[in-house]
N, C-alpha and C positions, 0 to 999 in steps of 0.2 A: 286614362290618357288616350292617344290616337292610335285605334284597334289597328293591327297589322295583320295582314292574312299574305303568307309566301304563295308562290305560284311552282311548284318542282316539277321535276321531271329530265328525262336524257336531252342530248342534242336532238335538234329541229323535232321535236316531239310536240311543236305548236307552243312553247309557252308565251311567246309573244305577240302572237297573232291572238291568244283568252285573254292578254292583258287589254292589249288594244280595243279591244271589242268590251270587255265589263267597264276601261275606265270610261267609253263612251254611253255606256248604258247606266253607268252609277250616274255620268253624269246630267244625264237627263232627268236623272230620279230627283235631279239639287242638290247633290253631294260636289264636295270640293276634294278629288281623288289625287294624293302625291303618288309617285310610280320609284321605286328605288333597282337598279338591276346590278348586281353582283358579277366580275368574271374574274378567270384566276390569268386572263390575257393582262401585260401591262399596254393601257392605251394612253396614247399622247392626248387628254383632251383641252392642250392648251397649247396655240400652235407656234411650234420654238422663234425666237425672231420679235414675234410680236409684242407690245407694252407689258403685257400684265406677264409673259411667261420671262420676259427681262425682270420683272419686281421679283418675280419668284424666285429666279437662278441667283437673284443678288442674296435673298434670303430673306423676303418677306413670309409671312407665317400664314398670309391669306393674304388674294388678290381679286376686286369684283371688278367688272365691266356691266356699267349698265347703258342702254339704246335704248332708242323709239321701240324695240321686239321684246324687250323684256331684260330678265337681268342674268348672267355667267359666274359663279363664284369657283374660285381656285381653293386649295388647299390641301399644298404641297405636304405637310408635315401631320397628317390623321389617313394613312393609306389602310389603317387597320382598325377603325373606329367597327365597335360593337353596334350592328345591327337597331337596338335598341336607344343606344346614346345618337345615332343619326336621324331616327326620328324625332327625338325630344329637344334635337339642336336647329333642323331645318323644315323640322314638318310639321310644327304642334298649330298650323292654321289652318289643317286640313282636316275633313273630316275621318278619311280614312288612305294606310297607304297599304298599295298593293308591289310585292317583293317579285323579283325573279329574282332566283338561287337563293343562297342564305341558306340551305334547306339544315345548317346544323344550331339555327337558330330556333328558341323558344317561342314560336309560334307560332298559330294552326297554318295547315296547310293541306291545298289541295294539290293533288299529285296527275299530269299529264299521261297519260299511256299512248303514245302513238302504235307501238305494235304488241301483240297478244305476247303476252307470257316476258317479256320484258320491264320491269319495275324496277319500284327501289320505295315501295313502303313499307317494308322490314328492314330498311338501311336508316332510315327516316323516324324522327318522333311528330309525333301530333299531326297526323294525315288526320284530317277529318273527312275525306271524300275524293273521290275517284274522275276527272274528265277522260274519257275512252269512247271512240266510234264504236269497239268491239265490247263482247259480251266478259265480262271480269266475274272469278269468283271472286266473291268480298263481300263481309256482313257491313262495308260503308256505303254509302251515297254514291250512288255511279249518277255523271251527269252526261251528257252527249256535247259536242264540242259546240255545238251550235244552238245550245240551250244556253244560250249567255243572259236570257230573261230568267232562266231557274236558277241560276249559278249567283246571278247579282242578287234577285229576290231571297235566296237563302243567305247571305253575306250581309242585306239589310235587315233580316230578322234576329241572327244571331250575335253580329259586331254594332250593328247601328243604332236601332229600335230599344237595343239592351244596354248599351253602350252607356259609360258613365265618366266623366272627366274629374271626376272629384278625386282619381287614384293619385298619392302622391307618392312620388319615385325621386331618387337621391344619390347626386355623383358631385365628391368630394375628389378634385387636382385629378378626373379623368377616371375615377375607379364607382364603380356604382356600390351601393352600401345597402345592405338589406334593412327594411325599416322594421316593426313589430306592426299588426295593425293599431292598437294602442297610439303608437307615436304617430305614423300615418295621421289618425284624425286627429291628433292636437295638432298637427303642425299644419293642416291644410283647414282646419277651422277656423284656426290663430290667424292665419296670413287672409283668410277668405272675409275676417270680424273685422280684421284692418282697412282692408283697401275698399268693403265696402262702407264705411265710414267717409272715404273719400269723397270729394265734388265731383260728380260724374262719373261714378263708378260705383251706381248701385246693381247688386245682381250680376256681380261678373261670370264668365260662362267659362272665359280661356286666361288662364293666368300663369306670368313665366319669368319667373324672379330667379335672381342671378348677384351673388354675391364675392367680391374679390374681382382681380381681373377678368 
């Protein structure tokens, strides 16, 4: 599925000044990078008054606005959607999405150090590596904050390069269901034996089927 790499670290510790800088350098690379950012603030981002937060307040379940600049989705009623089901719901036409926070989420992460001897990757699972100006003991990966060409180039060897879309993942009424690998490849061979049978849909690469409401 679409490799996810968290960005962690304390307040203003730069995590969003690495993000901005790798999603422009992936994107140079010809990657199509979604960006997801996590806070525990509640923010208004639909502004009261206006059409779509009137459908909402009425009790629409999701509300879009699209314009000439792109498109706005609402969705008053998933404030606590899993990390993992929000990419597989809004992100699976990207190649890769890059997280701020999440940091109790299932996977890799590099972790920000703005000052010496302040962390949190002992608090933390799946650090794979270190962004720090200063010198860090650590048997991982230290990268310097401005090495965003070594930081992207290690993200497209590891997530990209290696990267496989054939994994199949499974959420039955909002709960994810662990597969066996066994059922995995029947069930993503079975559906990949169908659709390529189809007119115009030989060799599909990204597939996202969706049953029930």
């Amino acid at each position: 599925m679409v490799p996810v790499i968290c960005i962690a670290g304390g307040s203003n510790s730069g995590k969003t000044t690495l993000i901005v800088e790798l999603v422009g350098e992936l994107k140079c690379r010809g990657y199509c990078v979604g960006v997801v950012k996590h806070t525990h603030h509640d923010v208004d981002l639909d502004t009261p008054g206006k059409d779509t937060s009137k459908y909402t307040v009425a009790g629409a379940g999701a509300a879009a606005l699209i314009t000439k600049s792109g498109l706005s989705f609402f969705r008053p009623d998933a404030p606590g959607l899993p990390l993992e089901e929000i990419v597989e719901e809004y992100f699976t036409w990207c190649d890769i999405v890059v997280v701020e926070g999440f940091k109790d989420a299932d996977a890799p992460k590099l972790e920000v150090r703005a000052v010496p001897g302040v962390h949190t990757e002992n608090n933390i699972g799946g650090v794979i590596g270190i962004v720090a100006a200063h010198e860090v003991d650590t048997e991982l990966p230290v990268y310097a904050p401005d090495d965003i060409a070594g930081i992207a180039g290690m993200i497209e060897r590891e997530y990209l390069q290696k990267g496989s879309r054939s994994e199949v993942k499974l959420w039955v009424d909002g709960e994810f269901i662990e597969l066996k690998p066994f059922v995995k490849a029947f069930v993503g061979q079975t559906v990949k034996g169908m659709i390529n049978s189809l007119r115009g849909c030989k060799k599909p690469e990204k597939i996202r089927l969706k049953i029930g409401r």
